[in-house]
C-alpha positions as CSV (number, residue, x, y, z in Angstrom):
1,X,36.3,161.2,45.1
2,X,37.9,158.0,44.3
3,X,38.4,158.7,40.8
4,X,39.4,162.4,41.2
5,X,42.2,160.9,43.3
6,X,43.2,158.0,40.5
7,X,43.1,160.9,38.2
8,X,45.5,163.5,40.1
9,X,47.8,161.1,40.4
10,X,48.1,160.8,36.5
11,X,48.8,164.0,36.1
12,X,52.9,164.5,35.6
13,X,53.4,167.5,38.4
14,X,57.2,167.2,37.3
15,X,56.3,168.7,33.5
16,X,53.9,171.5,35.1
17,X,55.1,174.7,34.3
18,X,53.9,178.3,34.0
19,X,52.4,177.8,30.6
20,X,50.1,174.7,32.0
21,X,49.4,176.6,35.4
22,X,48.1,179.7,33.8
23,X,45.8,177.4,31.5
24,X,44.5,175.7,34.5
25,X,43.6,179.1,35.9
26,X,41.8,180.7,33.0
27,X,39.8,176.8,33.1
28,X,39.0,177.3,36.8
29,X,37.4,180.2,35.8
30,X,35.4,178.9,33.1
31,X,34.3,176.6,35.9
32,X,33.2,179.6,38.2
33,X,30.8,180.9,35.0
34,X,29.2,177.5,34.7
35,X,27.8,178.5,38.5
36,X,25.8,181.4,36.6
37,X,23.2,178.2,35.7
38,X,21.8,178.8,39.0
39,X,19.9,181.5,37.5
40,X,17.5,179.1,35.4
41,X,16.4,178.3,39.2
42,X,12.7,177.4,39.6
43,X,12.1,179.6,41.8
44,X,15.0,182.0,41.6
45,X,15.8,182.7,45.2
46,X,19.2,182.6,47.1
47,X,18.8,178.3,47.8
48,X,17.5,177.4,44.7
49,X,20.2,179.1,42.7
50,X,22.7,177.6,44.6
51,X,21.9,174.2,44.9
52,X,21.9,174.7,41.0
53,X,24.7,176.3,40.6
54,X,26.8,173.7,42.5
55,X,25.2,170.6,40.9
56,X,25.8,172.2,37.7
57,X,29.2,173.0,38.0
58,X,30.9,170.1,38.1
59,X,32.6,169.1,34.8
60,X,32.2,165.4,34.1
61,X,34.7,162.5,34.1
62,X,34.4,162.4,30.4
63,X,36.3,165.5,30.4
64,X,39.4,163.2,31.3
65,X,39.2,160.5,28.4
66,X,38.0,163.4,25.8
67,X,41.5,165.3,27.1
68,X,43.3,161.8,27.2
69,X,42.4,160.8,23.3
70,X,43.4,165.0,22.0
71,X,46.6,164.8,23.5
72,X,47.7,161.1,22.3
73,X,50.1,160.7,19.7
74,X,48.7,159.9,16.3
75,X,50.5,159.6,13.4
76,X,49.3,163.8,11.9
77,X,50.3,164.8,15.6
78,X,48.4,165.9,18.6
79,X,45.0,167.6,18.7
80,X,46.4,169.6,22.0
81,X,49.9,169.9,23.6
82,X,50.7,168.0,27.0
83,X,50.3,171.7,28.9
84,X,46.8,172.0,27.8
85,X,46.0,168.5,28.6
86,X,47.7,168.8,31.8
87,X,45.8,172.2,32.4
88,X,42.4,170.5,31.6
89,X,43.1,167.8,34.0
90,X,43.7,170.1,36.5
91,X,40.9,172.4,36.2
92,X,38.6,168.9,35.8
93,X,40.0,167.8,39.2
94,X,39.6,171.0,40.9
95,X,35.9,171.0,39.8
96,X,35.4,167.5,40.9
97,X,37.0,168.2,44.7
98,X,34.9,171.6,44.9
99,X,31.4,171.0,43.4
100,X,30.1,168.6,45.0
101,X,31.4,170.0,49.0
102,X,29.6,173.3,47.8
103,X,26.5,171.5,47.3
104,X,26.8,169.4,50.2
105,X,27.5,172.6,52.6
106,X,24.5,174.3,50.5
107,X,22.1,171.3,51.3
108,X,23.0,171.1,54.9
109,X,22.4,174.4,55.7
């Protein structure tokens, strides 16, 4: 959690915009098919595929630096525009605040 929060605080909410909002969305979603790895649950029943699903759907950290090293200035340009690196950060965080509380509510049931 401590990192998610360093993290959010690097990403500039003044230069979000529609363009970077929208790619953060279609991301989230991307996020809400990794869940579907629940069904590689052993057995497959309604815990099991959850408690996967939410351990698996957490992108990792690596996800920052990866997004941090496309969008830096190089001399033949960016490998990805400041909106998509803003989105991926965004969608990264999200993950990182929500997966792990779905697992936890999933194990303390």
């Amino acid at each position: 959690l401590f990192f998610a929060a360093t993290i959010g605080f690097e990403i500039p909410i003044e230069h979000m915009n529609t363009q970077s909002l929208t790619k953060a969305c279609i991301l989230c979603t991307v996020s809400i098919a990794k869940l579907a790895m629940g069904a590689f649950a052993q057995p497959l029943d309604s815990d099991h595929f959850w408690i996967l699903a939410w351990a698996w759907g957490e992108w990792g950290e690596m996800s920052f630096f990866i997004a941090g090293v496309a969008a830096t200035e190089i001399k033949s340009g960016r490998i990805i525009s400041k909106d998509t690196h803003n989105a991926i950060c965004l969608a990264v965080l999200v993950s990182m605040l929500v997966c792990p509380a779905g697992l936890r509510r999933k194990l303390e049931e």
